[in-house]
N, C-alpha and C positions, 0 to 999 in steps of 0.2 A: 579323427580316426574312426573307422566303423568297428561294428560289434561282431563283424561275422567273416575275419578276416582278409579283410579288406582296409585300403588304405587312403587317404582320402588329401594331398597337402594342395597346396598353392604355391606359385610361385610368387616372387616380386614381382613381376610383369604382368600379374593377373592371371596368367595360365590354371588352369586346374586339371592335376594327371590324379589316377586310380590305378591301381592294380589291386592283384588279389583275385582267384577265384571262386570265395566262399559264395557268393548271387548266382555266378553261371548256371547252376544247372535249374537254380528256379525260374532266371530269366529262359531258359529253354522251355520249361515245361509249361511255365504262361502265357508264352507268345509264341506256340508251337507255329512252324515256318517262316520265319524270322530268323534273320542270319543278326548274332547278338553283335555289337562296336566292340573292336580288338580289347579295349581296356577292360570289359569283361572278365578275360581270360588273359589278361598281361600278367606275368610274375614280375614284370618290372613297370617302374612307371610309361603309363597313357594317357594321352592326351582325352579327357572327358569329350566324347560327340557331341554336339549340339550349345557349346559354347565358342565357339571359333570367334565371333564377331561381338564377344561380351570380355570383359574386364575385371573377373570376380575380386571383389576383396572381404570377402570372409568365404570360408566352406566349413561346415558341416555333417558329419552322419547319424544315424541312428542304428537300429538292428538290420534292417536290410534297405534304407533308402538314404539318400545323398540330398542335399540343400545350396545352394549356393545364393549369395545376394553380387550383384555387379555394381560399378561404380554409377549406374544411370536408375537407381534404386529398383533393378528387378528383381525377383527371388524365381529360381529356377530349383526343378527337381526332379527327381529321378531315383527306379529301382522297386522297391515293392510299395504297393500301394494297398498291404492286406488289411489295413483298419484304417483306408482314406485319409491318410498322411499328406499323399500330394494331390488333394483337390482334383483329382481324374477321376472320369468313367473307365479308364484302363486298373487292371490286375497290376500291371509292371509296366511301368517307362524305361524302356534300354536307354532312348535320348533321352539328355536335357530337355524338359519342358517348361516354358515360362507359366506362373500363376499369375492370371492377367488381373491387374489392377486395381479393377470393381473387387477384389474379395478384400480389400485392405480400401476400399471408398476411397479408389484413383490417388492415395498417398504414396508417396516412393517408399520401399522397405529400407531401413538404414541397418537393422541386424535381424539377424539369427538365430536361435537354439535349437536343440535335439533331443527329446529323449530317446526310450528304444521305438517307439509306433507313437508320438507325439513329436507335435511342431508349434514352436511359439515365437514369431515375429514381432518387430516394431516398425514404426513410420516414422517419417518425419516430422510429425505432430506430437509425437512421445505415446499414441496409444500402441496398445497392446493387443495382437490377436494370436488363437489357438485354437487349434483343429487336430485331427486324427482320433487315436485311440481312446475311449471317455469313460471305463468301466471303474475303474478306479478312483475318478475324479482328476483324471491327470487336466483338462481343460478348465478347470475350475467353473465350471458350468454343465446345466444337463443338454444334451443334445436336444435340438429342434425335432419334433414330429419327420421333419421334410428332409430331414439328414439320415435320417435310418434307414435301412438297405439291406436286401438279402440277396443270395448269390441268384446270378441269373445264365441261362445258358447261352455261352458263346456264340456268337453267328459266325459264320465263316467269312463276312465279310468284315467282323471286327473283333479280331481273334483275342484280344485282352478286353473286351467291350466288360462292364459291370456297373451299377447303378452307382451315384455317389453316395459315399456315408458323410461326410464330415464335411465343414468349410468355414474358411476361416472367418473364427468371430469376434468381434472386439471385447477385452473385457474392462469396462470402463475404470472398475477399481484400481486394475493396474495401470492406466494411463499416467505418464511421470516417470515411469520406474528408470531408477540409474543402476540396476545391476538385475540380471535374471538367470537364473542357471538350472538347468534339467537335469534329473536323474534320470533313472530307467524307467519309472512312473510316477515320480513325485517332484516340483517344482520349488525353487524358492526368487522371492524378488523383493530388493529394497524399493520403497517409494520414501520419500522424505526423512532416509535415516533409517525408517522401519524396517524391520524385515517382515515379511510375510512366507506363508507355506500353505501349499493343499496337495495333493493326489493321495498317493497311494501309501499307508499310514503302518505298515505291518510289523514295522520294525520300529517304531516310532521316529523315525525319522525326516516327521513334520513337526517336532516337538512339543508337544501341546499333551505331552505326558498321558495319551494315549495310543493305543493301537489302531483307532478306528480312521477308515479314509473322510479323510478332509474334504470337501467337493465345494465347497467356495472358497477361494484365497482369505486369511486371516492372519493378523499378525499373532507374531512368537509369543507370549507373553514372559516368559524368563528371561527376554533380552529389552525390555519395555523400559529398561533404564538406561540403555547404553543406546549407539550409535551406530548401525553397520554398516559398514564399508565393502568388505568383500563378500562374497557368498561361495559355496562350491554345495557340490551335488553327488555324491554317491552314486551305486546303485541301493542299498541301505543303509545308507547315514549320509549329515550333511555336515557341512562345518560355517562357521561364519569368524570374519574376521571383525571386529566392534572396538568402537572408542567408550570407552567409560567415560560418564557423567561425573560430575563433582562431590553427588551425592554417594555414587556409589563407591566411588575410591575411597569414599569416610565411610562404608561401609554400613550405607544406609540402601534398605530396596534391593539390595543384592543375593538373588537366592542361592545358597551356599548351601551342598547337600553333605550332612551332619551325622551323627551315629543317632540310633533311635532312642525315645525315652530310657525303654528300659534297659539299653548300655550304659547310658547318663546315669540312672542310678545303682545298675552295678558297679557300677564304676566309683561312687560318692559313697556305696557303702565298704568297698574296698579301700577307700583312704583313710574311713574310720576307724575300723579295724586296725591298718596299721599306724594309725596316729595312736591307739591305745597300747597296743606292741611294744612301741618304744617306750611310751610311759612306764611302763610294767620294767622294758631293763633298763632304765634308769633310777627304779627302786633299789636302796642299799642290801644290802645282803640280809641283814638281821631282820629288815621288813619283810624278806621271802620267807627266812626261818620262822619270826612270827606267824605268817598265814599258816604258813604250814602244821607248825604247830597245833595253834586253832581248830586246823581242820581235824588234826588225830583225837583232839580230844574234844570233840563235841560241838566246836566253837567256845571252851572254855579256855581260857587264858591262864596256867597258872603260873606264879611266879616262886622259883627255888631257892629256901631260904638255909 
């Protein structure tokens, strides 16, 4: 589903429709003379242009661009291209555009992620590449000298023309991974059980019990004892699904967040107090009368003869 109301499903036959007019008016204003593909401006589902002859089996969206992988391992894409998302020298792709091959080293794409202005693929080899937006650390790498780009002025004869920012890179670390899932800027991915996280850290929702962004993938360390299994992704927060170890079901390694010291012994001196409480009324009567006593006259004790 996209971010910018817009809608994005598949069918079982592979088809892919869109509706929704939240892109329309920026694909007009990018690609001025340019007649936009009806699904643009569909309120009902449209068949996406430029897939007619492909098979998608996953799709895709972000904040304003779309993704598709087909069953003959292409990845396809389309929509805004304003932090080089989809490997163009265009502003916008109205059509589906295939990212040819060489950016993924002639591997077929077997899946997909999204964030809002980030893209993270895999191959058939299990590596991992990521492109688009990078301020954050959503790529878990710094961009190449040769990827940076400043806006340049339209020619007429290629009316979305713009240098490329971004393309995709392999990230060796994550090669392996069996689960990967994007937020709006922050990523996470299991590799061997592990989970890992990097981007964009504001909310702490890279868990690594700070706020600052993450810009290389590293693992969780509060989940260093368990197993994960599933992942999901926020826009600020993440969640993971995990098998506990044997260790930590006995309740060993398991970090378990606590009341602080000095509750602990508020707390230890509140029990004391009333463990003396009691004792006092469990004292008989004549021992109260005693103290008492005592105390009127000086701490003297007399007895009445």
């Amino acid at each position: 589903m996209g971010l910018e109301d817009v809608w994005l499903p598949r069918s079982l036959s592979g088809l892919v429709f869109q509706w929704g007019t939240g892109l329309a008016s920026s694909g007009r204003r990018l690609c001025p003379g340019q007649i936009l593909p009806l699904f643009w401006t569909a309120k009902e589902p449209s068949r996406v242009t430029g897939l007619e002859n492909s098979k998608a089996v996953c799709v895709v969206a972000g904040a304003g661009h779309s993704a598709s992988v087909t069953d003959a391992g292409e990845l396809y894409v389309w929509g805004s291209n304003k932090h080089g998302q989809l490997a163009s020298q265009a502003a916008f792709l109205p059509l589906a555009q295939k990212i040819e091959a060489h950016y993924f080293q002639n591997e077929k794409v077997t899946a997909v992620w999204s964030g809002w202005t980030h893209l993270v693929a895999q191959t058939e080899t299990g590596k991992v590449f990521t492109w688009g937006r990078a301020d954050y650390g959503q790529l878990g790498r710094k961009l190449e000298s040769c990827e940076d780009w400043t806006w340049e002025k339209q020619g007429s004869f290629l009316p979305c023309s713009r240098p490329q920012k971004s393309t995709p890179s392999s990230l060796q670390c994550l090669t392996g991974a069996t689960e990967v899932s994007c937020g709006s800027e922050h990523n996470l991915a299991v590799i061997g059980g592990v989970c890992f996280s990097w981007g964009w850290n504001e909310h702490g929702m890279c868990g690594d019990g700070t706020e600052a962004n993450i810009w290389v993938p590293k693992p969780v360390q509060a989940l260093r004892s368990s197993s994960a299994l599933l992942i999901g992704c926020g826009a600020g927060h993440s969640l993971a699904l995990c098998h506990l170890s044997v260790l930590s079901t006995q309740g060993q390694h398991l970090k378990v967040t606590g009341p602080s010291p000095d509750a602990t012994e508020d707390a230890r001196s509140q029990e004391a107090l009333d463990n003396e409480r009691n004792r006092e009324e469990r004292q008989p009567e004549t021992s109260t009368q005693s103290r008492s006593d005592g105390c009127r006259n000086g701490g003297l004790v007399t007895e009445t003869l």
